[in-house]
C-alpha positions as YAML, in Angstrom:
chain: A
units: angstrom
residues:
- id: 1
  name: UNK
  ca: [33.50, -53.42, -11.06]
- id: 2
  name: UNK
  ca: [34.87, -51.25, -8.05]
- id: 3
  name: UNK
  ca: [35.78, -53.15, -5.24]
- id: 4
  name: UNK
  ca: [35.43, -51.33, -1.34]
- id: 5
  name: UNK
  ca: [39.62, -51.06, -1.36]
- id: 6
  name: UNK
  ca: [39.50, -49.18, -4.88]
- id: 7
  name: UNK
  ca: [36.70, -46.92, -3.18]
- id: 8
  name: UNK
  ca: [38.54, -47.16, -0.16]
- id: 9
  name: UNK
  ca: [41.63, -46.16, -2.04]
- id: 10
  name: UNK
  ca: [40.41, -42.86, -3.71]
- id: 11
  name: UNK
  ca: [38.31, -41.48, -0.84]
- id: 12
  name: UNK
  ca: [41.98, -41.43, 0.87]
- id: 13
  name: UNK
  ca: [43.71, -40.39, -1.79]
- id: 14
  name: UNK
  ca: [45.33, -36.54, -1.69]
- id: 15
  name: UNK
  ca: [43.55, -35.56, -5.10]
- id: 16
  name: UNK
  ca: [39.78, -36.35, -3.54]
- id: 17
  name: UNK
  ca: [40.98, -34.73, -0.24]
- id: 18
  name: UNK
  ca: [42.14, -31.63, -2.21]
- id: 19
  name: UNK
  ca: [38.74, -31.45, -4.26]
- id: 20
  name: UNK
  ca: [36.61, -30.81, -1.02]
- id: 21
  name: UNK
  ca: [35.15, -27.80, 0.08]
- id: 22
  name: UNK
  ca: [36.81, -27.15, 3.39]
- id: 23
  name: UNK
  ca: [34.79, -26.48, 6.33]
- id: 24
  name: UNK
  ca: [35.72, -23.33, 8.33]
- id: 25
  name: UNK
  ca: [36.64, -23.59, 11.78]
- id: 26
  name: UNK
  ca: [34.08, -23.34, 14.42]
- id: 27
  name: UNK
  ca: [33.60, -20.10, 16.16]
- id: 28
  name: UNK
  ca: [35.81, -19.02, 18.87]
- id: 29
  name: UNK
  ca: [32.86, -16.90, 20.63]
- id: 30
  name: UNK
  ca: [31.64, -18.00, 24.17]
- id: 31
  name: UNK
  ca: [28.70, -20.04, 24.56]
- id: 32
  name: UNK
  ca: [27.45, -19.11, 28.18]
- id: 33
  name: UNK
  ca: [27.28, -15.05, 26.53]
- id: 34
  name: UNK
  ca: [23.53, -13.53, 27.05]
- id: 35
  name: UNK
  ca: [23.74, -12.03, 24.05]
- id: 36
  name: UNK
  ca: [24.58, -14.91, 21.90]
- id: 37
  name: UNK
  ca: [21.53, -17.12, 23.75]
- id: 38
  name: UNK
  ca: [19.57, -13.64, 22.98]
- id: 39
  name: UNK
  ca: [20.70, -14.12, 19.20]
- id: 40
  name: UNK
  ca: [20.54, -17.80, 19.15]
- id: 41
  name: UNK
  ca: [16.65, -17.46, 19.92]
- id: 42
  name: UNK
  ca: [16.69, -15.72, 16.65]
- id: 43
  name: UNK
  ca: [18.36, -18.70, 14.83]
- id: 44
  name: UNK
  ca: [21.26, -17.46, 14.46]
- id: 45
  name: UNK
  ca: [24.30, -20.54, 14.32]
- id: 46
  name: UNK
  ca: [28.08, -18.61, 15.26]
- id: 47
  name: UNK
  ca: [29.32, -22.01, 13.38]
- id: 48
  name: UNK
  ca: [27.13, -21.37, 10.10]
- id: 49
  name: UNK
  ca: [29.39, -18.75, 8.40]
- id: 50
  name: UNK
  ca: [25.90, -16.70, 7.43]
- id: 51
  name: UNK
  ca: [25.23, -13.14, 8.75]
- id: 52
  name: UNK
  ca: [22.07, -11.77, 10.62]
- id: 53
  name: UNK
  ca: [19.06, -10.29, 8.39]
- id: 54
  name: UNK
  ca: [16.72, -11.70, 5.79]
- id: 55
  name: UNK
  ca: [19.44, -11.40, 3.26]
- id: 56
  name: UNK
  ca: [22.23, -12.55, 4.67]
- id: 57
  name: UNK
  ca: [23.94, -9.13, 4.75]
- id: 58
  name: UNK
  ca: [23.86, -8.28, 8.20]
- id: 59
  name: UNK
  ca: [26.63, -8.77, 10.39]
- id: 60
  name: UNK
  ca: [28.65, -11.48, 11.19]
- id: 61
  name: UNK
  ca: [30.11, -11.30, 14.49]
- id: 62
  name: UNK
  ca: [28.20, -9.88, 18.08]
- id: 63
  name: UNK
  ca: [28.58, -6.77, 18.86]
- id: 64
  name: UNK
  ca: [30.40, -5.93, 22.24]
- id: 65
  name: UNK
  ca: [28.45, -4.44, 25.04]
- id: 66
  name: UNK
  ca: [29.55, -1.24, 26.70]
- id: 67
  name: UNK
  ca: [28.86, -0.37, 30.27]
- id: 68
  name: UNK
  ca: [26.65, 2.36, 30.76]
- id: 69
  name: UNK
  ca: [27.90, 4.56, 33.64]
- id: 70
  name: UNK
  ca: [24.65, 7.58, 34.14]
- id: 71
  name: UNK
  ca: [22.36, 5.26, 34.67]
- id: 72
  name: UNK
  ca: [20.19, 6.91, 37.43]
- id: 73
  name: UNK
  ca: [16.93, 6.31, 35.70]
- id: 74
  name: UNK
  ca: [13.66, 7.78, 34.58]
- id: 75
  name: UNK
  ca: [12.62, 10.90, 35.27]
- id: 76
  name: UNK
  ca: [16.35, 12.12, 36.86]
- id: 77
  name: UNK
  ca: [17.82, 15.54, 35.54]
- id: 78
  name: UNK
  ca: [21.42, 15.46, 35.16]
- id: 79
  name: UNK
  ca: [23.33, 18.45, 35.14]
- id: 80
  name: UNK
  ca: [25.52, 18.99, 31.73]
- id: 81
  name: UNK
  ca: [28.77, 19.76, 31.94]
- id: 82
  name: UNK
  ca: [30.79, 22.19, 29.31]
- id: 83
  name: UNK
  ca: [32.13, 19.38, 27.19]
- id: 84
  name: UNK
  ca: [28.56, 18.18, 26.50]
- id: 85
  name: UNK
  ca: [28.81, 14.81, 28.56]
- id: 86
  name: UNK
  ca: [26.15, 14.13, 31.62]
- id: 87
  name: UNK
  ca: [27.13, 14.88, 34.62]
- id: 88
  name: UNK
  ca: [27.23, 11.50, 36.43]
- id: 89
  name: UNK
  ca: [27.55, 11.80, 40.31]
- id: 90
  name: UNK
  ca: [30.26, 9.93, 41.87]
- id: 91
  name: UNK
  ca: [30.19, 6.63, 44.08]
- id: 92
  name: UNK
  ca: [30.46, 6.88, 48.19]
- id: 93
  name: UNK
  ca: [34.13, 5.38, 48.77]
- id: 94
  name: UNK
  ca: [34.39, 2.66, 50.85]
- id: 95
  name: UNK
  ca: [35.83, 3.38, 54.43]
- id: 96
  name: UNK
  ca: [38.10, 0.88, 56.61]
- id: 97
  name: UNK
  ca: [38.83, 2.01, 60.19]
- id: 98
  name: UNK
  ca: [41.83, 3.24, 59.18]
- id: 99
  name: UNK
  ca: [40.81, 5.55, 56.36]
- id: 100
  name: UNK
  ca: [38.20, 6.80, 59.09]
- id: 101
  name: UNK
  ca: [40.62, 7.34, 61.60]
- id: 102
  name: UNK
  ca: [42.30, 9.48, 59.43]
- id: 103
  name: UNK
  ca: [39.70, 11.15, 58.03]
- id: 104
  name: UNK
  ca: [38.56, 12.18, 61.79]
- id: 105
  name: UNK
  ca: [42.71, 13.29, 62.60]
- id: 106
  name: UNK
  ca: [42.65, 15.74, 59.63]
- id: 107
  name: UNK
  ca: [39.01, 17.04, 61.01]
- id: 108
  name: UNK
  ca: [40.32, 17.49, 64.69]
- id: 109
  name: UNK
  ca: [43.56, 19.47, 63.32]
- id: 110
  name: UNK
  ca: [41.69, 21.51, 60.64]
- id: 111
  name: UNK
  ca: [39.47, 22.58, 63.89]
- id: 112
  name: UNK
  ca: [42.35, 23.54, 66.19]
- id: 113
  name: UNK
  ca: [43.74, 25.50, 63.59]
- id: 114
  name: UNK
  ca: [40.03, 27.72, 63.73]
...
């Protein structure tokens, strides 16, 4: 007959520790990401260990997003520049009353000198 502290005594013993599977650690990625609730919807588990796909073989891990600069939408013709790229036009800088003030110095001077 095995009493509870024999049981007791071998469920805390290093051998049936050792004989285990061990459980890897849960995922480090952030749970508030749109792309993991996108993937989640999917049922995909980060903690799981399996990859994406009917398989299994797919991969593991999220891909990273990338921000997309020539965004100017449909229809828009960009202009292509020699190394290939789109030409994306650049932002209006922001102005303080001292950058303006400036701005309007260089102006008068440039028309004196005329």
């Amino acid at each position: 007959p095995i009493t509870n502290d024999d049981l007791l005594a071998h469920e805390t013993s290093m051998l049936h520790i050792m004989s285990r599977p061990l459980q890897p650690p849960p995922s480090h990625i952030d749970r508030t990401r749109k792309g993991l609730s996108y993937l989640e919807a999917y049922s995909y588990n980060p903690d799981s260990q399996t990859r994406l796909g009917g398989k299994g073989e797919g991969i593991l891990h999220p891909i990273k997003a990338k921000e997309k600069r020539d965004t100017v939408g449909l229809g828009m013709k960009l202009k292509s520049s020699k190394n290939g790229k789109a030409h994306v036009p650049k932002r209006p800088i922001n102005l303080d009353a001292n950058k303006i003030r400036k701005m309007h110095n260089e102006d008068t001077k440039k028309q004196k000198k005329l």
